[in-house]
C-alpha positions as CSV (number, residue, x, y, z in Angstrom):
1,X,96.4,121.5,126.8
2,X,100.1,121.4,126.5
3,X,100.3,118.3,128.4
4,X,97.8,116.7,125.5
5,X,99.7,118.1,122.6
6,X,102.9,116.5,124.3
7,X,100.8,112.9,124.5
8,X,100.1,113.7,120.9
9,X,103.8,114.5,119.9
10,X,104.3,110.6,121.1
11,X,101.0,108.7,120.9
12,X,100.1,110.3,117.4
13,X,97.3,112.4,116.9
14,X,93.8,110.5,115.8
15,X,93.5,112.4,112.8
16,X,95.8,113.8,110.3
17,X,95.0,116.1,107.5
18,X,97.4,116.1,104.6
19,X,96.8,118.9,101.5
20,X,100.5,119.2,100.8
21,X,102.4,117.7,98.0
22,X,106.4,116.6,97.2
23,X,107.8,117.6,94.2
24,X,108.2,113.8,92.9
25,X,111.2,112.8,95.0
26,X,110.8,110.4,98.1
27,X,113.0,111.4,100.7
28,X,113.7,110.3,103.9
29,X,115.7,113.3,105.2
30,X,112.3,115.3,104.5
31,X,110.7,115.7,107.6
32,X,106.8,114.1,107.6
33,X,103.6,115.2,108.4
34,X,101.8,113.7,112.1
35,X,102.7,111.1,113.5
36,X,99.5,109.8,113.0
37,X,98.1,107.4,116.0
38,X,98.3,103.4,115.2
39,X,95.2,103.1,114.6
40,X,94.8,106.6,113.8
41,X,93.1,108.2,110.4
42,X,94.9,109.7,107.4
43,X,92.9,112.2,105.5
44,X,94.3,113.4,101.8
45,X,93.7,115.4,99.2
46,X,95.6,114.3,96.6
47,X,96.6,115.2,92.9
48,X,96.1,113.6,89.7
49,X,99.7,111.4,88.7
50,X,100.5,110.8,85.6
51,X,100.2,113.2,82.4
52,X,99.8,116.3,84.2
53,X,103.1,116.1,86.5
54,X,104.8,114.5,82.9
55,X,104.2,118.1,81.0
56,X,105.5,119.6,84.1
57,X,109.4,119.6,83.8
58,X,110.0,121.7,87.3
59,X,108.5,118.0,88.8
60,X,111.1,115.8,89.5
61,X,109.3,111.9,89.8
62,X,106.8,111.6,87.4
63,X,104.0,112.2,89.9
64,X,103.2,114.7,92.8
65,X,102.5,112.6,95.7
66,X,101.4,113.4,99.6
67,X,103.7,114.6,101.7
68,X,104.4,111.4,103.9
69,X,102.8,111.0,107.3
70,X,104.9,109.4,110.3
71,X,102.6,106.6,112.2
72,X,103.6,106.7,115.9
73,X,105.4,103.2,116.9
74,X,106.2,102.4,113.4
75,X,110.4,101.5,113.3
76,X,112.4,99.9,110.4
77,X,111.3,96.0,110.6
78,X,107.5,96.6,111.1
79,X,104.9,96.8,108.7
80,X,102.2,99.6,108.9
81,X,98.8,97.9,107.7
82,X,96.5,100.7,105.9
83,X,92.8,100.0,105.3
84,X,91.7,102.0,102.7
85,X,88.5,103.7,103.8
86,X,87.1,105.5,101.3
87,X,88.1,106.8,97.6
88,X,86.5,109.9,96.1
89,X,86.9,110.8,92.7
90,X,87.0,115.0,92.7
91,X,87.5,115.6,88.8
92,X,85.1,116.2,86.7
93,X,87.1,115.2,83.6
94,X,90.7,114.8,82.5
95,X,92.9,113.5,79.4
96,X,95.2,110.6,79.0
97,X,96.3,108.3,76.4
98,X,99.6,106.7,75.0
99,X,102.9,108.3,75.2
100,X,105.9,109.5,73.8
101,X,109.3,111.5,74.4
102,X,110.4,114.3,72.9
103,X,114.2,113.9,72.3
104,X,116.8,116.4,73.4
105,X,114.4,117.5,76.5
106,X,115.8,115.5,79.5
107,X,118.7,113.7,80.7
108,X,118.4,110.4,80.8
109,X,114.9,110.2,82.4
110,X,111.9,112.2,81.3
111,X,109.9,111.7,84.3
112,X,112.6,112.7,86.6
113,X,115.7,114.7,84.7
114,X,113.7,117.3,82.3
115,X,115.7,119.9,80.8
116,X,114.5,122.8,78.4
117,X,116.0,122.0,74.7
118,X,115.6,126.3,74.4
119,X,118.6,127.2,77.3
120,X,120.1,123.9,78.6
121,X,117.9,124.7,82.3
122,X,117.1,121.3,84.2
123,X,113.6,121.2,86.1
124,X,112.7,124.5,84.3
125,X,109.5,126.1,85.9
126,X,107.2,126.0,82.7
127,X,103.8,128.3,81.7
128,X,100.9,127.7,79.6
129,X,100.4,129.5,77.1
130,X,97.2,128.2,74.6
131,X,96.2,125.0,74.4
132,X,97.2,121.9,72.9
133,X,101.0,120.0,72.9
134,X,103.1,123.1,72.4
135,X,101.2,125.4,74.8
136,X,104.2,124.4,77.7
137,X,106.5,127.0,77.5
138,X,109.7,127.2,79.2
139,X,109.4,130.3,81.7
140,X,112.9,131.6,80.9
141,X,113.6,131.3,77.2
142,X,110.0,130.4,75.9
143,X,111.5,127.3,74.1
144,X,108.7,124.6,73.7
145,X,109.6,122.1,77.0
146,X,107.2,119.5,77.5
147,X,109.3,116.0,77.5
148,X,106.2,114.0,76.4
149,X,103.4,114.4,74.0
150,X,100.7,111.7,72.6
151,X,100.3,109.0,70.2
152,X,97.1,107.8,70.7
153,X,95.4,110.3,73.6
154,X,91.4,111.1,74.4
155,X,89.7,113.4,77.0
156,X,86.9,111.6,79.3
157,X,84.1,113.1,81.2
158,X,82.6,112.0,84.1
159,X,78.8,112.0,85.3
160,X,78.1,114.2,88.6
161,X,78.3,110.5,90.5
162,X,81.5,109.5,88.7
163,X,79.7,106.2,88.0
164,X,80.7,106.4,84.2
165,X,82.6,108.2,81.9
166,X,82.7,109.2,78.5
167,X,85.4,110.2,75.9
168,X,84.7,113.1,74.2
169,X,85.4,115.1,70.3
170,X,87.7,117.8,69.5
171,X,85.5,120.9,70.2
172,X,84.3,119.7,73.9
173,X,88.3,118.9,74.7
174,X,89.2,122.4,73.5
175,X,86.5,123.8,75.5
176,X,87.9,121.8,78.4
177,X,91.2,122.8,78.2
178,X,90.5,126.5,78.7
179,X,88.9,125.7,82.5
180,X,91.3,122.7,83.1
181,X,92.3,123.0,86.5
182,X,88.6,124.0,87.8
183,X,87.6,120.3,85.8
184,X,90.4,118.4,87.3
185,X,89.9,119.8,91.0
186,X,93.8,120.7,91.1
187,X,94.3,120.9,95.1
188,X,95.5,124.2,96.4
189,X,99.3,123.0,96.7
190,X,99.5,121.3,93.2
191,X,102.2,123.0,90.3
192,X,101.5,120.6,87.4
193,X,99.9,121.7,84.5
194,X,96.9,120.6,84.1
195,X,96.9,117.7,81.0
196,X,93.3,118.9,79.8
197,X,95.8,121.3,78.2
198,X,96.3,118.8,75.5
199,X,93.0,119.1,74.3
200,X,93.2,115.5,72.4
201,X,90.7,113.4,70.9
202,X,91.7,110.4,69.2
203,X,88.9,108.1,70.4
204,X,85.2,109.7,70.6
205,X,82.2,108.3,72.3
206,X,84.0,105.5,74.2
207,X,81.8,104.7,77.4
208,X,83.2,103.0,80.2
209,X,83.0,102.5,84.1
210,X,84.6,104.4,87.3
211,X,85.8,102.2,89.9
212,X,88.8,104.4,91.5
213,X,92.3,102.9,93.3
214,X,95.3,104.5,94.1
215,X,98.1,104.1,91.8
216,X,100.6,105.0,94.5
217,X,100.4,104.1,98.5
218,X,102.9,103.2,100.4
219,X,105.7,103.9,102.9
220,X,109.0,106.1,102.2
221,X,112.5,104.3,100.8
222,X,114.8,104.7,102.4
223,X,116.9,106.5,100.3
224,X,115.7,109.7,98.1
225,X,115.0,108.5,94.7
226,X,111.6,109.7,92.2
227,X,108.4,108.6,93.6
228,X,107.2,107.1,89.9
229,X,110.1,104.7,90.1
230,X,109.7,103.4,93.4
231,X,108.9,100.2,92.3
232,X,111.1,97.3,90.8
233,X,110.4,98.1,87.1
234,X,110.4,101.7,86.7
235,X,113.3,101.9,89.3
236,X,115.5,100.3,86.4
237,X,115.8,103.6,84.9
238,X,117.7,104.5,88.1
239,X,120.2,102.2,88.0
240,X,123.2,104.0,86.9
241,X,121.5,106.7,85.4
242,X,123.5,110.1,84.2
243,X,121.2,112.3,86.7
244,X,121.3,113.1,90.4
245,X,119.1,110.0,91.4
246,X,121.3,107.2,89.6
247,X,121.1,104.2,92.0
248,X,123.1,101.1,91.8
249,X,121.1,97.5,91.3
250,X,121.7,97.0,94.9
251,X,120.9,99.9,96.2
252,X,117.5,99.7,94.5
253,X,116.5,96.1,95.7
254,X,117.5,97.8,99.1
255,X,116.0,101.0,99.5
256,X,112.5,100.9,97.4
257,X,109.4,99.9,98.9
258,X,107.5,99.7,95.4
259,X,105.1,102.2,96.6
260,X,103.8,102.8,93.1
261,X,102.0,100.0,91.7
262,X,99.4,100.6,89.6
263,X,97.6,97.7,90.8
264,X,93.5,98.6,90.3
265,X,92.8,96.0,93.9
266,X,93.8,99.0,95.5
267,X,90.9,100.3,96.5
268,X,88.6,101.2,98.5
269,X,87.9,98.6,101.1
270,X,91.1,96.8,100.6
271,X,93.7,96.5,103.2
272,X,97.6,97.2,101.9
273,X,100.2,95.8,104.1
274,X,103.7,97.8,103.7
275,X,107.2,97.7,104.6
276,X,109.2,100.4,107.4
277,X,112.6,101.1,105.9
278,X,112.8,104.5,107.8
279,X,111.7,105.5,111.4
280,X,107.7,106.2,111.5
281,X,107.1,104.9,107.8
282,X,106.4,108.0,105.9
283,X,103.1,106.5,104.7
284,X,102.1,109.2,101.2
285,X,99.7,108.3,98.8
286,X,98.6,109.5,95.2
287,X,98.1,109.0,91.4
288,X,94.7,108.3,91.7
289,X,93.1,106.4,88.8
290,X,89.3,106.8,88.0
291,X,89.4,103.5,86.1
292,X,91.5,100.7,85.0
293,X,92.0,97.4,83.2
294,X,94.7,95.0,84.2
295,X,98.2,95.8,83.3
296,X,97.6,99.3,82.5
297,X,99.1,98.5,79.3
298,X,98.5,101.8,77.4
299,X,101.2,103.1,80.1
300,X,98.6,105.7,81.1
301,X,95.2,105.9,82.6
302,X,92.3,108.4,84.0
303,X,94.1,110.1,85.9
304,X,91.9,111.9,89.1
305,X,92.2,114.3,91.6
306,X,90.5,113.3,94.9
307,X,90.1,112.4,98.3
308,X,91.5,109.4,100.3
309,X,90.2,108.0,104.1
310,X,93.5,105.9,105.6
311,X,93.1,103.8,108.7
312,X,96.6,102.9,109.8
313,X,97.9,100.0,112.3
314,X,101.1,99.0,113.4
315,X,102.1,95.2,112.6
316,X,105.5,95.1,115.1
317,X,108.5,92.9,113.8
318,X,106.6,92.2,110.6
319,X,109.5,92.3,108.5
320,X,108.8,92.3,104.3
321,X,110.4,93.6,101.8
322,X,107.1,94.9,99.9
323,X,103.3,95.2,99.8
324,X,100.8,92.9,100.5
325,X,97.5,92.8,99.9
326,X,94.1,91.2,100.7
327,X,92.0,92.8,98.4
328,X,87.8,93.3,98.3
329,X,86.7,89.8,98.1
330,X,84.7,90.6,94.8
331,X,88.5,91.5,93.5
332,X,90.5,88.0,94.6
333,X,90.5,85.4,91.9
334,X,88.0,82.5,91.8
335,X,89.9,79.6,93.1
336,X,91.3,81.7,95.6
337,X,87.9,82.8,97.1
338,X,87.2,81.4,100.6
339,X,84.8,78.6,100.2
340,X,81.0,79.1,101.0
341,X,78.9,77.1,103.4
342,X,77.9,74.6,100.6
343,X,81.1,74.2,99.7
344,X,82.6,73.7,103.0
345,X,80.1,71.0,103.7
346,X,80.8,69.3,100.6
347,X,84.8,69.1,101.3
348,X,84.1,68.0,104.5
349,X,82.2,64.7,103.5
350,X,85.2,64.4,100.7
351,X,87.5,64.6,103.5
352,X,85.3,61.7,105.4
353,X,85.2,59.9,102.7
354,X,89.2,59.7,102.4
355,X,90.4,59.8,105.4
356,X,91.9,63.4,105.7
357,X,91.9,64.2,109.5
358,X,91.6,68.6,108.9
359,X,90.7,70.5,106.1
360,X,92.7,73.7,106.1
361,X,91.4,77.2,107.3
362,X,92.8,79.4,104.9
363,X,92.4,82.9,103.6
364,X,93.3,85.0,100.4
365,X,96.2,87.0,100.5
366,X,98.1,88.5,97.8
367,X,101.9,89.5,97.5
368,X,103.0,92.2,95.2
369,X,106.1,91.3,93.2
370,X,107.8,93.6,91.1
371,X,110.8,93.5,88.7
372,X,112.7,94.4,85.4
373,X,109.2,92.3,83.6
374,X,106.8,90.3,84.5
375,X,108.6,87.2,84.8
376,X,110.7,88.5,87.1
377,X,108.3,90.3,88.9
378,X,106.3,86.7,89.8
379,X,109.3,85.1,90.5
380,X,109.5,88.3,93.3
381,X,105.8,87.7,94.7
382,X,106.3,84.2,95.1
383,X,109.9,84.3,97.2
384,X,108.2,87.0,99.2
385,X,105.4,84.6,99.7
386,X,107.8,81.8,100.5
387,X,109.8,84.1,102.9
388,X,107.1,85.5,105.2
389,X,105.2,82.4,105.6
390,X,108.3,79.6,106.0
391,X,107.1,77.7,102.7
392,X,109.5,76.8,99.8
393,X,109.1,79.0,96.3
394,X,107.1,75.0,94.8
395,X,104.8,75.0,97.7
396,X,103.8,78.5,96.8
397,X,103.5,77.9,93.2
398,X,101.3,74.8,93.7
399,X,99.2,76.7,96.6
400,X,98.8,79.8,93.5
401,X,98.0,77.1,91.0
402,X,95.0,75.0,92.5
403,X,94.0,77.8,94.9
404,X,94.8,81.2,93.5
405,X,96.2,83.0,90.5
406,X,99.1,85.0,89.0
407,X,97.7,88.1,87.9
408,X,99.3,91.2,86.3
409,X,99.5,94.6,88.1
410,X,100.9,96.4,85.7
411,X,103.1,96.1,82.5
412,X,106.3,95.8,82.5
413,X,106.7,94.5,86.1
414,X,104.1,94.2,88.8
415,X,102.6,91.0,89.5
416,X,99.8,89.8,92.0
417,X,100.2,86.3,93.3
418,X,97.2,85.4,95.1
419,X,96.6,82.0,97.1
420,X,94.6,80.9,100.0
421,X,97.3,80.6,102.7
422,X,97.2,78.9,105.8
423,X,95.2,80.9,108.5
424,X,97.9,79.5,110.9
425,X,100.6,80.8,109.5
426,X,98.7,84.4,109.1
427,X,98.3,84.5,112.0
428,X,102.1,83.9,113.7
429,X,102.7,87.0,111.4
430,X,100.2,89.6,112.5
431,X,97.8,89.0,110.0
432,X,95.6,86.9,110.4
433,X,93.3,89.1,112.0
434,X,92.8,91.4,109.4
435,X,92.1,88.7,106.8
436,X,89.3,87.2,109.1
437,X,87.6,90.7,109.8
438,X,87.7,91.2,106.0
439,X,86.2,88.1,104.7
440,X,84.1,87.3,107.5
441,X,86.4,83.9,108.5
């Protein structure tokens, strides 16, 4: 037994079970859960993102995220690949909607620098008492500390399947609010209060559809910073900020991994390539989102507890600087779409027909770019693009053009630029592989 457990200690354990939360910082002198096995299993239980960690000022990133798990073999230069098995949706309802701040109740940042208005205290712990957007009281003075409250916000409900939802009136939210975290399936190690709290109700007897993703997954920076702003848009609040996370431009572009994405491809089924900055990865995962439409551009969602299934494999010397992703194929953009059978015969007799020797074999692939806006963001995806695969930035563009797509992720910077890329070149990076297992190549 103690000879196994040693194997374990180095090889990484098959399975690894992960119910513990951060606090909303990402950092690297933390240690991490496992090391979980390449090809090993990650299973989570994780906490809703968003409103409930914002109303919480004792959270310090904006979200509460999983405690990161090492993956055995994984050193700075790989990439871990992480195939996301399955996505379960555990709330039974929640509340979300538009935001704003509340002035005089943080420092700089109110995601990651909260501090009460009543006695000065930064990260004060925080208690409910009643309902609605004054019912978070600061634990010491009693002074009202929430940093955010609505303009625009609704509560949803979800059928026993969490196949559809529906927003719901005033009395139903109120109701909701007083059996909040039983609704929202708060794990056992969460401390947000739960944003059912709010009780609002500005839009009534919206329907809509579920189709879950995770708003955050990824691997660890390599230097502490909130986990909300490790990505290239929200991490512009860092730079030289007036609270302990300030980072410098540089040291931004350097460290982040853009872990949080809010991209709604990421889901289950997918397969999300990521960067090692820091020995083992520190793969964590959270924010779930019950539902979302491009862009997020309301700056909020459905915000879900529930449970995530993680296959993890070890792509050695695979050096990027942030996520890719080959998404479900239903997901990938029409021109970028391997061709069918039909299709492939009728190229071929266009390719007889004038004189073109070989017909590429290609496959969708899609790099995550992120930045201070959405220009800047697809300028990021396509150098990264250009970078791993040896091509020049106009190559890329025309390859996105005819055969792919820019797509927002979300708004103000993450973009998805999607092509069919040469199966060749996939492959001499470690990937190729994974693309022809998902789309049947």
């Amino acid at each position: 037994m103690l000879e196994k457990t040693r194997e374990r200690q180095t090889t990484g354990a098959r399975t690894v079970f992960v119910n513990e939360l951060t606090n909303g910082i990402l950092d690297p002198a933390e240690p991490m859960l496992g090391p979980v096995a390449d090809g090993g299993v990650i299973i989570a239980n994780t906490a809703p993102g968003c409103w409930g960690p914002m109303i919480t000022p004792e959270i310090r990133g904006g979200h509460e995220v999983t405690r990161p798990v090492a993956v055995a073999g994984a050193e700075i230069g790989d990439a871990v690949a992480i195939r996301i098995r399955s996505l379960i949706v555990t709330s039974a309802a929640t509340a979300s909607g538009n935001d704003e701040v509340v002035a005089g109740r943080f420092n700089g940042d109110p995601f990651c620098a909260a501090v009460c208005p009543g006695c000065g205290t930064e990260w004060p712990r925080t208690r409910v008492e009643g309902i609605g957007q004054t019912a978070i009281r600061c634990e010491k003075c009693g002074a009202d500390a929430t940093p955010f409250i609505f303009t625009n916000g609704y509560t949803i409900a979800f059928d026993d399947e969490r196949q559809v939802g529906l927003t719901v009136g005033k009395a139903t939210a109120e109701t909701f609010a007083t059996d909040a975290e039983r609704l929202l399936a708060l794990p056992d190690g969460s401390i947000q209060h739960p944003i059912l709290t709010f009780a609002p109700a500005d839009l009534i007897g919206v329907a809509t559809r579920l189709r879950p993703f995770l708003g955050q997954l990824g691997t660890t920076p390599s230097k502490a910073m909130p986990d909300s702003h490790n990505a290239g848009d929200f991490g512009q609040f860092l730079t030289d900020a007036p609270h302990a996370y300030s980072l410098t431009a540089d040291e931004l572009v350097q460290h982040k991994t853009d872990g949080h994405m809010d991209v709604n491809t990421v889901r289950e089924g997918a397969i999300l390539i990521c960067p090692v900055k820091v020995p083992g990865g520190g793969i964590y995962m959270g924010d779930m989102h019950a539902l979302q439409g491009d862009g997020e551009i309301a700056g909020h969602t459905c915000d879900v507890a529930g449970t995530v299934t993680l296959e993890v494999h070890v792509i050695k010397g695979l050096k990027i600087d942030g996520p890719i992703l080959l998404p479900v194929l239903d997901d990938v953009p029409f021109l970028a779409r391997p061709l069918d059978e039909a299709e492939r015969t009728r190229v071929a007799a266009l390719a007889r027909k004038h004189g073109v020797r070989e017909v590429e074999a290609d496959a969708p692939v899609t790099f995550i770019g992120t930045g201070a806006n959405l220009n800047d963001a697809t300028t990021n995806g396509l150098e990264r693009a250009a970078d791993l695969l040896g091509l020049s930035v106009p190559e890329v563009m025309n390859r996105a053009t005819i055969a792919g797509a820019i797509e927002i992720g979300r708004h103000p910077g993450v973009a998805r630029v999607t092509f069919r890329a040469p199966l060749n070149l996939l492959d001499a990076k470690g990937i190729g592989a994974f693309a022809r297992s998902l789309y049947n190549l």
